[in-house]
N, C-alpha and C positions, 0 to 999 in steps of 0.2 A: 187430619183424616188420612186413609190407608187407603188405596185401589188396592182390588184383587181380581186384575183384568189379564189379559194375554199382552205379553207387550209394555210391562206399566212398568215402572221404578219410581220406589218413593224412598225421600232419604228420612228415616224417624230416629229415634234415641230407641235406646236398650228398654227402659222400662213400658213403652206403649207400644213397641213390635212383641214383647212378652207379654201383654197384655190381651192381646191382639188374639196371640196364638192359643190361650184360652177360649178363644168364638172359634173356632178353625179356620184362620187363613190359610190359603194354601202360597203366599211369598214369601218363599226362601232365601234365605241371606248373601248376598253376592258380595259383599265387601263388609269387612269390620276390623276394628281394632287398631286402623291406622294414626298416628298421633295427630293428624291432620282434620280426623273425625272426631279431634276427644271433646268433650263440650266442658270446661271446667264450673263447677260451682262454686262461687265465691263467698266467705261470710266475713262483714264488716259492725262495727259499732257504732251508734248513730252518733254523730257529734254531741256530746252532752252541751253545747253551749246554746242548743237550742231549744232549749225548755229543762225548766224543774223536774217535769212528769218521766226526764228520760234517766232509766235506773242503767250507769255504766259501768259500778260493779258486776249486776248481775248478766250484763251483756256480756263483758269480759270473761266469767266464769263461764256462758253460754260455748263461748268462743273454745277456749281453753279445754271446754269435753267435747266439744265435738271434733276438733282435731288431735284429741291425743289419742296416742294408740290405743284401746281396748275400746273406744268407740268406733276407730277406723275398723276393728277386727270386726267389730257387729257389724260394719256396712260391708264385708262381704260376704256374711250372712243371709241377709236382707233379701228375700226375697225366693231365694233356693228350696227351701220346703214348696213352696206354693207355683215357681215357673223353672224350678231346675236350673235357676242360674242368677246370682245377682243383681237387681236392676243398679244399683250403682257400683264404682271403682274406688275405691280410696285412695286419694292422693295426698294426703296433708306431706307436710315437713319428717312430720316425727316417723311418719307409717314409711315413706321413701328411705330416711336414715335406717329403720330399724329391717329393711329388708336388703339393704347394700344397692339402692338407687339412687342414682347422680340427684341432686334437689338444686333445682333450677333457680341462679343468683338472680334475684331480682334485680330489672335494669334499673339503673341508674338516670333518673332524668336530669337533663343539660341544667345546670345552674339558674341559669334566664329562665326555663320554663318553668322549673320549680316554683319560682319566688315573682311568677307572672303574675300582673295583673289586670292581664288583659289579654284575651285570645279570638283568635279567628279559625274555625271550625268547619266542618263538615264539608260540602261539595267544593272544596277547592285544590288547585295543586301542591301547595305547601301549607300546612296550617303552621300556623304563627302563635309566638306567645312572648308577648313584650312586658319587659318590666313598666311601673311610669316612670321611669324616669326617661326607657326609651321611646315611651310615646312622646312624655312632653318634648323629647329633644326634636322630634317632626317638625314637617313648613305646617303651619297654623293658618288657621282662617277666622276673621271674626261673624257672630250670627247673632242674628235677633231671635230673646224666646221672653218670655214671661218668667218674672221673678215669681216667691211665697207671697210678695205682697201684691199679684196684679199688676205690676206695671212693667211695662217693656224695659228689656236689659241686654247688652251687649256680652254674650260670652266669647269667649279664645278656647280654640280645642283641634282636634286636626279633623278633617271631611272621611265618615264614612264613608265613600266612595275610594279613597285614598287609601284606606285601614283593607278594603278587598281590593284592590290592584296588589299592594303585595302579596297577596295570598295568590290571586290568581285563581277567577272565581270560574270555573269549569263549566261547559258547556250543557245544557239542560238544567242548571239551575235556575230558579224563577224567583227568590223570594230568601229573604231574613228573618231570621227573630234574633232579638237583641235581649241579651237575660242580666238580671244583677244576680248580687251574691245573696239577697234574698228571697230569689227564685221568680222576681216579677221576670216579668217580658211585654214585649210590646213584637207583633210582627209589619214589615213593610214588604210590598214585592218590589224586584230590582228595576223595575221599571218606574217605580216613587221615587227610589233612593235614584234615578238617574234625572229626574227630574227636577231634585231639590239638591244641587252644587253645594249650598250653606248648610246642608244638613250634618250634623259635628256632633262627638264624644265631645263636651265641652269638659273644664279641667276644674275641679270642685277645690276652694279654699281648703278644705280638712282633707285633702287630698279623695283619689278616684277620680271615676270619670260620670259625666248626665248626658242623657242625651238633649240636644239642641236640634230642633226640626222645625225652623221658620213655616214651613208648605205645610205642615201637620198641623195647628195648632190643639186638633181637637184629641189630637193625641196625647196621653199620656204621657207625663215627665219623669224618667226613667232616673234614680238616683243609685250610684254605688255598680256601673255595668259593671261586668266582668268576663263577659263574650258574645261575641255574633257570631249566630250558626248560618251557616249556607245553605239553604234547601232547595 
């Protein structure tokens, strides 16, 4: 939403303040254009390995017109007939090259993080991103949870609690979610996790990580983590 008060600043994007100006607002533009204001939109292809139904030919050709040039020409077209001015920028690769603009190297991430798997997230001072091998090289702890058949079983893994000391979990955070790499989760707030010392990434034979939470049982057994978020 817009105010159109005395006194008001609202920060919006290009196409809903030109929107806007079609009903008659009367707030005038005080800042634009700064690189700090750009919003970029990104397009990505869905992993095909996650279903039959996902078509990555045609995602790729998707990809392919929307950033070559004579589609980027249309987006700055787009919109000009109808508000006098573009609601988007074109930024692809090819539109930067073909106008003699720097095109920004994509960074490079650290080796480790690349090839992590396993990270720690959000409301902390350093987020973290450990190979296993450098979790398993962690002090370990052992913890009682329930095996696939019912019966109680000792796993080794390192303490939750230990995984956010390195991170350094920042003040006003209250709470975790712990996600695998097929999008489960489970959440705990830190005041569980401070409660439950044996609460452990345990260390899965076929490699990865489970979670192990003796104080949980009714919790969900989390197979395949691959981050805890801080919130």
């Amino acid at each position: 939403t817009m105010a159109d008060e005395q006194q008001a600043y609202t920060l919006s994007d290009r196409a809903t303040y030109l929107a806007r100006t079609l009903e008659g607002t009367e707030l005038q533009i005080m800042v634009e254009g700064d690189s700090i204001l750009f919003n970029p939109y990104g397009v990505i292809a869905v992993n095909p390995d996650k279903g039959e139904h996902i078509k990555n030919d045609l995602a790729n050709q998707f990809i392919d017109w929307l950033i070559s040039l004579p589609t980027q020409e249309l987006i700055t077209e787009f919109g000009v007939a109808e508000f006098g001015s573009p609601l988007f920028t074109p930024d692809s690769a090819q539109w930067r090259e073909a106008h003699g603009m720097e095109t920004a190297e994509p960074a490079e991430e650290p080796a480790a993080a690349a090839d992590a798997a396993l990270r720690v997230t959000g409301m902390v001072d350093n987020e973290q991103a450990w190979t296993e091998e450098e979790v398993r090289a962690m002090d370990t702890i052992d913890a009682e949870g329930i095996n696939n058949s019912g019966a109680s079983e000792t796993y080794t893994g390192v303490a939750i609690s230990a995984l956010l000391d390195l991170a350094g979990v920042q003040d006003g955070a209250t709470a975790v979610t712990i996600l695998t790499a097929d999008g489960d989760s489970i959440d705990l707030t830190l005041e569980e996790l401070a409660a439950c010392p044996d609460c452990i990434l345990s260390f899965r034979s076929q490699g990865g990580f489970s979670t192990t939470l003796p104080a949980y049982p009714d919790l969900s057994r989390l197979r395949g983590v691959v981050e805890i978020q801080v919130k």
